[in-house]
C-alpha positions as a printed Julia matrix, in Angstrom:
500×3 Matrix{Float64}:
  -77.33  -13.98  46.47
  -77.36  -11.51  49.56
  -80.12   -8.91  49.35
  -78.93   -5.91  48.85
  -82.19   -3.52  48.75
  -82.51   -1.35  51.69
  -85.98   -1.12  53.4
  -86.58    2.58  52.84
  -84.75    2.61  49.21
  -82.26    4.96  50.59
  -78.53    3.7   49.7
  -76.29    5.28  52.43
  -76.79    9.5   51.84
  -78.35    9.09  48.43
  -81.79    9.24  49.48
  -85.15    8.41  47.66
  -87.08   11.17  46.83
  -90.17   10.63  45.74
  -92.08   13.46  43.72
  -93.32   16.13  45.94
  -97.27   15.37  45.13
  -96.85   12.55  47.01
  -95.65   13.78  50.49
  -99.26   15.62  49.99
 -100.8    16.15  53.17
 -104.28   18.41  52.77
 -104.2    19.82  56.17
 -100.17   20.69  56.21
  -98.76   23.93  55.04
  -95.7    26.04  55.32
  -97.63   29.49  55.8
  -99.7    31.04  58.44
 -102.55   32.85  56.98
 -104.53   34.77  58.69
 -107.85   34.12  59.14
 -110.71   35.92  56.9
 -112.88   38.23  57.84
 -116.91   37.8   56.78
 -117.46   38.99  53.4
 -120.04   38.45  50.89
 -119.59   35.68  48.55
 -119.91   37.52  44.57
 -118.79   34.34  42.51
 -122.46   33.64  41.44
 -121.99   29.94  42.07
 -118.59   29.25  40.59
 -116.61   28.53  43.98
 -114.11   25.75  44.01
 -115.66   22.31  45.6
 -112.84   21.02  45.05
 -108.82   20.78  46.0
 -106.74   23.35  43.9
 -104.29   19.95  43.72
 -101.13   21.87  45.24
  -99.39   19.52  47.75
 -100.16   20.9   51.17
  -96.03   20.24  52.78
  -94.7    21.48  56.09
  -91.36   23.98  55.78
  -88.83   21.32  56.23
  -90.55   19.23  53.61
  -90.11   21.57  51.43
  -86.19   22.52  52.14
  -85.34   18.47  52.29
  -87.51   17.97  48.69
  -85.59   20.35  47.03
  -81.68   20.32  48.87
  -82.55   16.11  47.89
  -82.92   17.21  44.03
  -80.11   19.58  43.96
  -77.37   16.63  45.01
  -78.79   14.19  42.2
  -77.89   17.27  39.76
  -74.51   16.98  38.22
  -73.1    20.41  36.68
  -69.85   22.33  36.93
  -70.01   22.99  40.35
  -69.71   19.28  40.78
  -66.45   18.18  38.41
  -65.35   18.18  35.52
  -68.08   18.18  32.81
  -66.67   17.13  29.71
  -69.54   18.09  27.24
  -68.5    18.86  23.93
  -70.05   21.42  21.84
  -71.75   23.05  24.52
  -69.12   24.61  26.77
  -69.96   23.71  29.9
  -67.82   26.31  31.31
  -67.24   27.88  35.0
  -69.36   31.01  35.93
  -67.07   32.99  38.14
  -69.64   34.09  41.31
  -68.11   37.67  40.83
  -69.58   37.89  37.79
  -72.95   36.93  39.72
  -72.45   39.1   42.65
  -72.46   41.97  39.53
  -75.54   40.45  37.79
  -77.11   41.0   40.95
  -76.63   44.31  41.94
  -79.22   46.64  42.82
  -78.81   48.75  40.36
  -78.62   46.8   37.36
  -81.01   43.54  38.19
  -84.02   45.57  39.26
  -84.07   48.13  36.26
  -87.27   47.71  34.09
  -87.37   48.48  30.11
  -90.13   50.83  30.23
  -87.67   53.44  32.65
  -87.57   56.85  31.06
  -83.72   56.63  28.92
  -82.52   59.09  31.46
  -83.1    56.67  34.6
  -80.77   53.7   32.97
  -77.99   55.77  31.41
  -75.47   53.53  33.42
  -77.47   50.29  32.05
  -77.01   51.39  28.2
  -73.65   52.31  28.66
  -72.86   49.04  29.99
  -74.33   47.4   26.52
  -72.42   50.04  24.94
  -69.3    49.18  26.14
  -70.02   45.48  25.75
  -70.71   46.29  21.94
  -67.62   48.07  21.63
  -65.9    44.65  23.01
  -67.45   42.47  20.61
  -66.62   44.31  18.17
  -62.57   45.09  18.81
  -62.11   41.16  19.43
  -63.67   40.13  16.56
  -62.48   43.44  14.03
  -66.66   43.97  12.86
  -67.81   47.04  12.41
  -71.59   46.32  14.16
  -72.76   44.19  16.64
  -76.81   43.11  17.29
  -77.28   42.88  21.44
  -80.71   41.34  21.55
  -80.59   37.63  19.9
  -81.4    35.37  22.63
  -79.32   32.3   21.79
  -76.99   31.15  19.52
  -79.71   29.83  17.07
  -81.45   33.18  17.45
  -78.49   34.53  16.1
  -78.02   32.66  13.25
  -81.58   34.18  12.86
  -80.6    37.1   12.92
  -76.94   36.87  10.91
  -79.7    35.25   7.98
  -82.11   37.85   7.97
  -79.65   40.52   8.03
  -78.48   38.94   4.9
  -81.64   38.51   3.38
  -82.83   42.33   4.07
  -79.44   43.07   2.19
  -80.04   40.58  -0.99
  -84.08   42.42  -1.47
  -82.13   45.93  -1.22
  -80.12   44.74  -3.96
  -83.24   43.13  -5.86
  -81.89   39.24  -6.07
  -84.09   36.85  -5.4
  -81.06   33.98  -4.62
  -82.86   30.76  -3.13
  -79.91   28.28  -1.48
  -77.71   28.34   1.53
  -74.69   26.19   1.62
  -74.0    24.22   4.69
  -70.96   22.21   5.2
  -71.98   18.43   6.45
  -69.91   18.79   9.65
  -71.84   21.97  10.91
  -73.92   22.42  13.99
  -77.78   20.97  12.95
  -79.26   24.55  13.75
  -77.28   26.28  10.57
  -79.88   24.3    8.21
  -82.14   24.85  10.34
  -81.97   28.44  10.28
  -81.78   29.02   6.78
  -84.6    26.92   6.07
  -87.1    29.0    8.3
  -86.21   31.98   6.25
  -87.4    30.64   3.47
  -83.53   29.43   2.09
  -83.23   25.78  -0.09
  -80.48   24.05   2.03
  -77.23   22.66  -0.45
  -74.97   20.49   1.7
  -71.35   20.47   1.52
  -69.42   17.7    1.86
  -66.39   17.23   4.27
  -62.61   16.19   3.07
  -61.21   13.18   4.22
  -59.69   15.53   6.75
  -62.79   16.51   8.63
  -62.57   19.98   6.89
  -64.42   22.07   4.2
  -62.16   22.48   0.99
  -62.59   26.03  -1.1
  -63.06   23.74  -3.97
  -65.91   21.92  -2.58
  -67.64   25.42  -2.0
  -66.79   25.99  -5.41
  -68.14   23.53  -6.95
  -71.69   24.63  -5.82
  -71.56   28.35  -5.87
  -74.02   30.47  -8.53
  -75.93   33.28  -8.92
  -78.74   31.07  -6.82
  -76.46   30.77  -3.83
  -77.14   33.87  -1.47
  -74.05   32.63   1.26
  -72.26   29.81   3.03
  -73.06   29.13   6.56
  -69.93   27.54   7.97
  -68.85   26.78  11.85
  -65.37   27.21  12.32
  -63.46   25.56  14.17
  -66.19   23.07  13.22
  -68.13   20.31  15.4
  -65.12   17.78  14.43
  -63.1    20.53  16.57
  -60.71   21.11  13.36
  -59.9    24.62  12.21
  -61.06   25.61   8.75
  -57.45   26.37   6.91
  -58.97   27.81   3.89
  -61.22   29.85   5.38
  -60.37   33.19   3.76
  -60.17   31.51   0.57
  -63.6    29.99   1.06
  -64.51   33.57   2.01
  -63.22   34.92  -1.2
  -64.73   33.2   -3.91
  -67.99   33.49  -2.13
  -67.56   37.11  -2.14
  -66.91   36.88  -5.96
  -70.21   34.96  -6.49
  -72.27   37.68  -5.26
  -72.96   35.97  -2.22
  -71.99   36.04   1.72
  -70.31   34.58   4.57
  -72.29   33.35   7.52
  -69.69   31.9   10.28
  -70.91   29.86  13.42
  -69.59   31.69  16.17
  -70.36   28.89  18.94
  -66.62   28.12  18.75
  -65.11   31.44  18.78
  -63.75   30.37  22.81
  -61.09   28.33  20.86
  -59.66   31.16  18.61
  -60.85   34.79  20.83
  -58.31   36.78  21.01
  -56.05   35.07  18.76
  -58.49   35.49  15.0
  -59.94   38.68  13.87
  -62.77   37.5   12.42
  -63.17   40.22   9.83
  -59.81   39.04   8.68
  -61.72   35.46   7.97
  -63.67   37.45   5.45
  -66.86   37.13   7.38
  -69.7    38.95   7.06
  -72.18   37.8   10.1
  -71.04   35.67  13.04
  -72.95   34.77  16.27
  -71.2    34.49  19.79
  -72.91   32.59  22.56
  -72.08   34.58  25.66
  -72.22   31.29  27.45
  -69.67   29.59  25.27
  -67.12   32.19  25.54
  -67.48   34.28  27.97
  -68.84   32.31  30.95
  -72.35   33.54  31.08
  -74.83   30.47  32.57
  -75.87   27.65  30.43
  -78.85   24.94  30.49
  -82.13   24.61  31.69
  -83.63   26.42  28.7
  -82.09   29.84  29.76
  -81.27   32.69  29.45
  -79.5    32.55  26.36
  -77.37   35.23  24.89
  -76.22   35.43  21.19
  -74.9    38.73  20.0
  -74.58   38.99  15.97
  -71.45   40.56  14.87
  -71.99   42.23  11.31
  -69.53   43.31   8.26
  -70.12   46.77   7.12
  -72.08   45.61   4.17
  -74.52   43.87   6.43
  -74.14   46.67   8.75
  -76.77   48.94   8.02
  -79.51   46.18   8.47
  -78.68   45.43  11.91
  -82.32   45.05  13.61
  -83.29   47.45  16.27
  -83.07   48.08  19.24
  -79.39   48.88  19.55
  -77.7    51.68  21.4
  -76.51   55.19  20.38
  -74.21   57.98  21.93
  -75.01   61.97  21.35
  -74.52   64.7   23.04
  -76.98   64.31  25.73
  -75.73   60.7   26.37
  -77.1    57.38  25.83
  -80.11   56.23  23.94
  -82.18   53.28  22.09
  -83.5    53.5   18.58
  -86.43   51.22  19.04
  -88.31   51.49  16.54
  -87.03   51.07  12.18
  -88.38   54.32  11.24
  -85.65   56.15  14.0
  -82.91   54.73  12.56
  -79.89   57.29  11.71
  -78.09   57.45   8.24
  -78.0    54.61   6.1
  -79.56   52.16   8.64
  -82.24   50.2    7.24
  -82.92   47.71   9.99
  -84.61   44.62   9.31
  -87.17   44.77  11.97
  -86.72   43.52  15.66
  -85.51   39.95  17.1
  -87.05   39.87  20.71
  -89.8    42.1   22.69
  -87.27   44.52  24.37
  -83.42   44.4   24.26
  -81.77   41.03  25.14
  -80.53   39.2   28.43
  -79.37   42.36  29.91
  -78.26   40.04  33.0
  -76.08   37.64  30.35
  -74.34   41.2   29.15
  -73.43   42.1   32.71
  -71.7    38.81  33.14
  -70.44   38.65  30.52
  -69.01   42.25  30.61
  -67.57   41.64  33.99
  -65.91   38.51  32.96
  -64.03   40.52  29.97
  -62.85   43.1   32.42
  -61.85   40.93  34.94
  -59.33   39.55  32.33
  -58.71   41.96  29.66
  -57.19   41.49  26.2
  -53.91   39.32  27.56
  -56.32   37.2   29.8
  -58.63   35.77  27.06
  -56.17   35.16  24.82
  -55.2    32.93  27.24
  -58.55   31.67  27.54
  -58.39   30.16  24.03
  -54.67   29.0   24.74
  -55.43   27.1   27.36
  -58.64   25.7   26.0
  -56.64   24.08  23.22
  -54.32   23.24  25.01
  -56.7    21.53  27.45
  -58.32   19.53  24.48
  -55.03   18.61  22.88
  -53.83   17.16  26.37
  -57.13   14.97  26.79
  -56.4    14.03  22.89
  -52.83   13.08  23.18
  -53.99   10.87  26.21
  -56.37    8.81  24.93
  -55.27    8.57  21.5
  -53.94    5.3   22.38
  -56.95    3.59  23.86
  -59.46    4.72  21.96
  -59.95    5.67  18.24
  -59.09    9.56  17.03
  -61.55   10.38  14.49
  -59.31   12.67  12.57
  -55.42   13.64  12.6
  -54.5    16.01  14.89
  -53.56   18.32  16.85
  -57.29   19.57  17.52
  -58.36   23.14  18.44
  -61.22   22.98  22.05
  -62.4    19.88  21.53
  -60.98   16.16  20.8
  -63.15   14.06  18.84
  -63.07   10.01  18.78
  -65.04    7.82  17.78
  -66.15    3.81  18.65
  -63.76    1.84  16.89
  -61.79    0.8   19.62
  -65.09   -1.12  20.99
  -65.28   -3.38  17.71
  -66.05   -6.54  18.38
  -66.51   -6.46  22.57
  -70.1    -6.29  22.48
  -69.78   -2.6   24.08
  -72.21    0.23  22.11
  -71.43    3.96  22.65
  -74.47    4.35  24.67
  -72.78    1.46  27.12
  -69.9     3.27  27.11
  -71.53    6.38  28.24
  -73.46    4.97  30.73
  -70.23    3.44  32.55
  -68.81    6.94  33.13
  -71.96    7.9   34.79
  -70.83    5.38  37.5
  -67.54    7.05  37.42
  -68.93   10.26  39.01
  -68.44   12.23  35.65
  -71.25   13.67  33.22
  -70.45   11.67  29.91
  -69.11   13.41  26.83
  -71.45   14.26  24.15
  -72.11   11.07  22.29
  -73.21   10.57  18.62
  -72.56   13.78  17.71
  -70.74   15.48  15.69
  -73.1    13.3   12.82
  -70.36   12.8   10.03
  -68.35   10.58  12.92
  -69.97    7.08  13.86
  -70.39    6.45  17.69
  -68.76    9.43  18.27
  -67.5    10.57  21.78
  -66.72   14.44  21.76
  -64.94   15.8   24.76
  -64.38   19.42  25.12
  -62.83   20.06  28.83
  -62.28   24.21  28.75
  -59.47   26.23  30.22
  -60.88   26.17  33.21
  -59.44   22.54  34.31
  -56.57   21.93  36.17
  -53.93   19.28  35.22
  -55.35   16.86  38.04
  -58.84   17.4   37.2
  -57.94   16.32  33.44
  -55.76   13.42  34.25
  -58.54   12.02  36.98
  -60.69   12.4   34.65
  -58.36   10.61  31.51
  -57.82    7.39  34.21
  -61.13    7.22  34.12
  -61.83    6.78  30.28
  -58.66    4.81  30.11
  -59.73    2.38  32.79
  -63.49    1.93  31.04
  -62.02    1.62  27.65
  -58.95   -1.06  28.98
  -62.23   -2.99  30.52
  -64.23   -2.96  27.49
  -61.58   -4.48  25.52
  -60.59   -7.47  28.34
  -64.23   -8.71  27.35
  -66.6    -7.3   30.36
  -69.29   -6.08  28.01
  -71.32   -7.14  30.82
  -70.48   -4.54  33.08
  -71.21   -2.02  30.51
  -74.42   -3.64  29.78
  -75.35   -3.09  33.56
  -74.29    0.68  33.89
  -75.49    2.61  35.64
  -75.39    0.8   39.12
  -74.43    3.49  41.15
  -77.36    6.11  40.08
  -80.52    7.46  41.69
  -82.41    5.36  38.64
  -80.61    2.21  36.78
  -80.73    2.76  33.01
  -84.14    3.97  31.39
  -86.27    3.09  28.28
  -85.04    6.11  26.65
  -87.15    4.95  23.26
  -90.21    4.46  25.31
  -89.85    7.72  27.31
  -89.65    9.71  24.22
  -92.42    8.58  22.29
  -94.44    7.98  25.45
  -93.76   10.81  27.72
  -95.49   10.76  31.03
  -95.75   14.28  31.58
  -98.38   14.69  34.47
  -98.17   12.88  38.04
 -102.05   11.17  38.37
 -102.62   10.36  42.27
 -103.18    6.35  42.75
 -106.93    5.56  43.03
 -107.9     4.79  46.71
């Protein structure tokens, strides 16, 4: 067999790039300093002997390091990123060129009120957005994540079960909901009841029934859910929750498929978080920022946590602290350290202006549709989880790879070769080997059906008997296929220099 490793390990433009410790060179460096003048030495003995142990790189080092990194990324930017239950959506640049205007990305949260009038207006008017598309009466600003406001959805409902002295101990969660609902409820001190899903992929009223009592303090439910189904007896659900003294938490990381189209108030729901991300094109990934407004019914209105904005007379201002709050408020205490990803609400602002009312409701229309395309596709080659038609997302799962020695993972790893970020795999949990594809408005036609050739082609392979092939994938990559067991419980986590 013909050699096919190249001398330097570069394969044509995809070049080897080693980590940048190791282009250390102790006498290079990108920076002139200039040289110091005599002074006397007051460290009583504890100077450095010793290198500080940060690479010492020329400036063109440095560029090639890092422009070298940036083309082994894949994101949006790149194609099509078919990532389910994430939203890997677009970021328009205007919406950028806004975040990063003078005036509103060097403001600092300890500026006298008057100096940033234009700043709380801007959250202001974002509130007043949130709350007209979803019909809620209040809206928290500062949750930094989706997760974070779940957080804060629970503990809103908590502060308002102590005001009315019941000491309820359980949380429902529906089986097909996103892992951080449990999550959440446990850390505020909730018992966690699971709910199980109809044949359908859905949550029937008479499940929820069946385990509602004067212990239950609400039902956490996503909707549309991780299966990308919507919940059709939602307001029913809502209702007999309501009637059990208890309330309605609804996962909000979904709301692109249904804004502008759902009141959510008219759901019956009494807290509901919205990643900016998700709907409203804010950035995504790399561990932030995050964005995750709360929306609040008026009964969990008045324990909204500060800070949130207020108009008077003499314009704009925060209540910061619990003891300022006006009326009936009785906030529950604060979420973050000042008052959210004020960057996130500027995108996110500009993005809602940029297409009004008419233009997100098209958002959600041609998310679905998107996602009912991609399902109506592949239905035929691969295995549909549940009936559709599907709202944003088209689940299947890894039936259709019985019996050709093909896993999920294999599967996966065979699109990577195919230039596209794989779907998310193995998740929603209810669905074995499932592959989740959620494609957003923002793809064209072509993109989609380039895209659908792809799977089709992998999935027609897999089934002629090339399990080989799969086995084998990734060829085409930076790094062939890892020890993703070993790397996890193993991590190596800190570059040590080889011994001379």
């Amino acid at each position: 067999m013909t050699e096919t490793r190249t001398i330097t390990g570069n394969r044509g433009l995809m070049v080897e790039e080693r980590l940048i410790f190791e282009y250390d060179h102790h006498d290079r460096t990108a920076v002139d300093v200039p040289a110091i003048e005599p002074y006397e030495d007051r460290l009583g003995g504890l100077r450095r002997t010793g290198a500080v142990g940060l690479p010492g790189l020329a400036e063109p080092q440095v560029v090639r390091h890092y422009t070298r990194l940036s083309q082994k990324n894949y994101g949006i930017d790149t194609g099509l990123f078919p990532l389910g239950s994430c939203t890997m959506k677009y970021n328009p640049r205007l919406n950028e060129k806004a975040a990063r205007m003078a005036g509103l990305a060097d403001i600092h949260p300890f500026q006298p009120v008057s100096t940033v009038q234009g700043a709380l207006e801007l959250m202001d008017t974002l509130s007043h957005w949130l709350k007209q598309l979803t019909g809620m009466p209040a809206v928290a600003l500062s949750p930094a994540a989706g997760a974070h406001g779940e957080l804060c959805g629970v503990m809103a409902i908590r502060a308002a079960m102590d005001a009315r002295g019941e000491n309820r101990t359980t949380i429902l969660v529906p089986e097909s909901a996103h892992g951080t609902n449990p999550a959440t409820a446990a850390i505020c001190g909730y018992v966690v009841e699971s709910i199980p899903a109809e044949e359908s992929g859905r949550v029937s009223a008479e499940a929820v029934k069946a385990k509602l009592g004067p212990h239950v303090a609400a039902v956490m439910i996503t909707n549309p859910n991780t299966c990308g189904l919507f919940e059709p007896e939602m307001i029913e659900i809502s209702r007999i929750v309501h009637e059990a003294g208890a309330y309605v938490y609804m996962d909000g990381a979904n709301f692109n498929a249904v804004v502008g189209r759902i009141r959510i108030a008219d759901l019956g729901v009494d807290a509901m978080h919205i990643n900016l991300h998700k709907t409203f094109s804010t950035p995504h990934g790399g561990g932030g920022p995050g964005s995750g407004p709360t929306v609040l019914s008026a009964a969990l209105a008045p324990y909204a946590p500060v800070p949130y904005v207020v108009r008077d007379d003499k314009g704009f201002r925060l209540v910061e602290l619990e003891r300022d709050a006006d009326g009936d408020a009785k906030p529950f205490g604060r979420m973050k350290g000042y008052h959210g990803q004020f960057g996130m609400f500027v995108r996110a602002l500009a993005y809602m202006l940029a297409l009004g009312k008419d233009g997100l409701q098209q958002v959600s229309g041609d998310a679905v549709l998107n996602a009912n395309y991609l399902y109506a596709r592949l239905a035929d080659v691969l295995s549909a989880s549940f009936e559709g038609p599907v709202m944003h997302e088209a689940l299947f799962d890894d039936r259709f790879l019985k019996d050709t020695g093909v896993t999920t993972l294999d599967f996966a790893k065979a699109l990577i070769d195919e230039g596209y970020h794989p779907m998310t795999m193995y998740f929603p949990l209810v669905v074995h080997g499932a592959l989740l594809m959620e494609p957003t408005e923002t793809e064209s036609k072509a993109a989609l059906d380039q895209f659908i050739d792809a799977v089709r082609g992998l999935a027609e392979r897999a089934k002629a008997g090339d399990a080989e092939y799969f086995r084998q994938a990734p060829v085409h990559t930076p790094r062939r296929r890892l020890d993703e067991t070993l790397a996890a419980r193993k991590p190596v986590l800190r570059w040590t220099p080889p011994e001379s």
